[in-house]
C-alpha positions, 0 to 999 in steps of 0.5 A: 500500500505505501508503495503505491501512495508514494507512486501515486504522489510521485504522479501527481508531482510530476503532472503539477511540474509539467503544469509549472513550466508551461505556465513559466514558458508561455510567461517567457514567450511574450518577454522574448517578442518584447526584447526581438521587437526592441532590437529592431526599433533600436536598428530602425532609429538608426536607420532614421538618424543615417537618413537625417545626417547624411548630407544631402549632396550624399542622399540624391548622389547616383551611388546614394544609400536610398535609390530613387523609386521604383528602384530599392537597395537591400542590404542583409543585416544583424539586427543584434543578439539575444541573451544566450547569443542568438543572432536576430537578422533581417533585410533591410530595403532602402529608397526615396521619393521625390515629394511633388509639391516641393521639388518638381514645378515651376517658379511660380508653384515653387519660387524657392526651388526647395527640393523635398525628398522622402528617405524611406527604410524598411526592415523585414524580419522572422520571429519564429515562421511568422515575417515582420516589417518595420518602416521608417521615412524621414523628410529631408529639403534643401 
């Protein structure tokens, strides 16, 4: 009889610690998403402060980092490491648009001859099988 008690508690430990790690690992989940998604809103603010300190000579030059749409530059990119060393990486895909209104018209619709240019990155990453997509577009005028 006490041998069979003791298998029974034995059981019923068991059942209750797998019970206490799925709970501490659906816990752990979102925490990973938490620190996967500060790591690519760090690499997009300095994809923003790339953009809004390149010289503007540098940004509309033929060799520029963002292309004149419809063409587009992609690079493959580190995007950081997770606790552990697991390296997070991503592609990120550059270009700029022309803003119409300020830079393209004649003297009288644009008497200051300003040219307005839209730097636009966007990131693509995989948490797991599921594709993510970060932008991020600066306005840059001369």
């Amino acid at each position: 009889m006490l041998l069979i008690e003791a298998m029974l508690s034995l059981s019923v430990l068991t059942v209750l610690g797998l019970i206490l790690l799925k709970l501490s690992i659906n816990i752990l989940q979102p925490r990973q998403w938490t620190l996967q998604s500060t790591l690519s809103d760090a690499y997009m603010t300095y994809e923003r402060a790339y953009a809004e300190r390149i010289p503007f000579d540098d940004l509309l030059a033929t060799d520029s980092p963002w292309p004149v749409y419809p063409q587009t530059t992609t690079t493959s990119i580190e995007v950081g490491r997770l606790p552990g060393g697991q390296i997070v990486t991503g592609q990120v895909t550059r270009t700029r648009h022309q803003i119409e209104s300020g830079a393209a018209g004649t003297e009288a619709t644009n008497p200051l001859a300003m040219k307005i240019w839209r730097a636009q990155s966007v990131l693509s990453y995989k948490v797991g099988d599921r594709p993510y997509l970060k932008s991020r577009s600066v306005i840059r005028a001369q």
